[in-house]
C-alpha positions as CSV (number, residue, x, y, z in Angstrom):
1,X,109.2,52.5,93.2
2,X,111.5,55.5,91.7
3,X,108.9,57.5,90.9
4,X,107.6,57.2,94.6
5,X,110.8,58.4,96.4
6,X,110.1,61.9,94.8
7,X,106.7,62.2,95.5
8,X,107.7,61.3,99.1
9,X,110.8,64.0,99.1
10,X,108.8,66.6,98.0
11,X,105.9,65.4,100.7
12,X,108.2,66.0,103.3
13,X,109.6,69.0,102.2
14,X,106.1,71.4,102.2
15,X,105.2,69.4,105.4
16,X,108.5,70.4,106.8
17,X,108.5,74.2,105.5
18,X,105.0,75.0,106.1
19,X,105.7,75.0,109.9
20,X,105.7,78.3,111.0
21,X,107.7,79.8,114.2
22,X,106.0,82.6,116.2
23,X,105.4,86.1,115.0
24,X,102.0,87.2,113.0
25,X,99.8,85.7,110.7
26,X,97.9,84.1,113.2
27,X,94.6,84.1,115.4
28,X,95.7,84.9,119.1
29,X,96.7,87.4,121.3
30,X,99.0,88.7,124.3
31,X,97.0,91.5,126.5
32,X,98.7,93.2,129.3
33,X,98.6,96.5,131.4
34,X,101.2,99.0,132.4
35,X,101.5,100.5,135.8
36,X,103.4,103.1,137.0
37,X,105.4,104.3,140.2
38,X,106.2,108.0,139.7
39,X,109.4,108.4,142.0
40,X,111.1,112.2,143.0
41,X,114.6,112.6,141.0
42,X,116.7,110.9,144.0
43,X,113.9,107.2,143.1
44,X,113.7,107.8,147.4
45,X,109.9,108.9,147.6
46,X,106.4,107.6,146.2
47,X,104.9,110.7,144.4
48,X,102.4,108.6,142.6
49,X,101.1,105.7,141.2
50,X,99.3,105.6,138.0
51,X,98.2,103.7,134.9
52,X,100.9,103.8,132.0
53,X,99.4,105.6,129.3
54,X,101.1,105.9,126.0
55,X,104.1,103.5,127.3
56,X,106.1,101.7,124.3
57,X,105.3,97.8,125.0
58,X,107.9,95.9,122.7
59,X,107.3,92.2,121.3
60,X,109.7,89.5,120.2
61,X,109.0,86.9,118.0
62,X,110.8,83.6,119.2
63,X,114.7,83.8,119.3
64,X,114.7,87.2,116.9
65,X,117.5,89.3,118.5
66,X,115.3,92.7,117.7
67,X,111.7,93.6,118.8
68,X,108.9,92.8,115.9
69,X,106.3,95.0,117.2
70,X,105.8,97.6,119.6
71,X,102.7,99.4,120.6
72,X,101.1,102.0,122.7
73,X,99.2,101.5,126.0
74,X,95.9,102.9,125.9
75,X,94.9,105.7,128.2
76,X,94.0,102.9,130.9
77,X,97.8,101.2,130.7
78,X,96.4,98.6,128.6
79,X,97.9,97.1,125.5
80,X,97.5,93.9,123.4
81,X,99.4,92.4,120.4
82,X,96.9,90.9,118.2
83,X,97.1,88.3,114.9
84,X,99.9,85.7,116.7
85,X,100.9,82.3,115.8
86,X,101.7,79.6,118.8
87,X,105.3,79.9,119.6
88,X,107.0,81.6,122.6
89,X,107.6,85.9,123.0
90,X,109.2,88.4,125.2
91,X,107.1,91.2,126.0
92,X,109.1,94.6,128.1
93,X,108.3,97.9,128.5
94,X,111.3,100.6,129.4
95,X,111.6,101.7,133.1
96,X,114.0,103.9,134.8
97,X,116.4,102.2,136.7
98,X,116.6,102.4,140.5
99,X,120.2,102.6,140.3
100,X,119.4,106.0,139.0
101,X,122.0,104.7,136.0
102,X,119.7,105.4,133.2
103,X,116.4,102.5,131.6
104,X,116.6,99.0,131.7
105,X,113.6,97.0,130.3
106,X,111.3,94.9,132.4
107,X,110.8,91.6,131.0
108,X,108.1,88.6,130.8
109,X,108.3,85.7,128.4
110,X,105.1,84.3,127.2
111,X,104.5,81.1,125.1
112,X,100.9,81.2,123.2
113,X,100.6,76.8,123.0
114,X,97.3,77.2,121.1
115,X,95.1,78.8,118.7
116,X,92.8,81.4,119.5
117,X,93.9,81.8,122.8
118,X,94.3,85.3,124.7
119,X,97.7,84.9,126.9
120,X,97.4,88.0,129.9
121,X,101.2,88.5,130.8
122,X,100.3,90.6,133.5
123,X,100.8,94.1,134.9
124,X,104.3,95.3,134.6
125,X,105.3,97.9,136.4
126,X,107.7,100.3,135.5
127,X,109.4,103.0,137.6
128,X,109.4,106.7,136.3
């Protein structure tokens, strides 16, 4: 019986600290695109709208206070963060405000519940 209890401690212990949160080292992905409103300097009038090419798309792994990854949107406002384990993100891109008081980032929280699977978080549109 003694010699069972560690055997069973130390069972419980890899079982327990092989559990990994989110962040890479796994098989699915988060795709998305970038779209862009081009506003004149007073954010009154439309000049444009336009795919968001070469826009900084930020990642966050679970409860991490900084971003883990960032990439660049392709030259059709397209991006995707590849290699992810289940778990739950925050995806933003950086948009001028319409308060004309500088960026603020436009947000979208994604949870990936299984493996191998492709989660679209959508278009988000940023203001330039």
């Amino acid at each position: 019986m003694k010699s069972i209890i560690p055997v069973l401690l130390f069972t419980i212990l890899m079982a327990t600290s092989c559990r990994k949160g989110p962040g890479e080292g796994g098989n699915s992905s988060i795709t998305g695109y970038v779209h862009v409103q081009d506003y004149n300097a007073s954010q009154v009038v439309l000049l444009g709208e336009y795919p968001g090419a070469d826009e900084w798309v930020y990642v966050i792994y679970g409860d991490d206070i900084s971003y883990g990854d960032r990439t660049r949107a392709n030259y059709e406002g397209r991006f995707e963060f590849k290699y992810l384990r289940k778990g739950d993100y925050k995806v933003y891109v950086y948009s001028d405000d319409t308060t004309l008081a500088g960026t603020k980032a436009v947000i979208k929280n994604i949870t990936i519940s299984k493996n191998k699977e492709t989660v679209d978080a959508g278009t988000f549109t940023i203001i330039k």
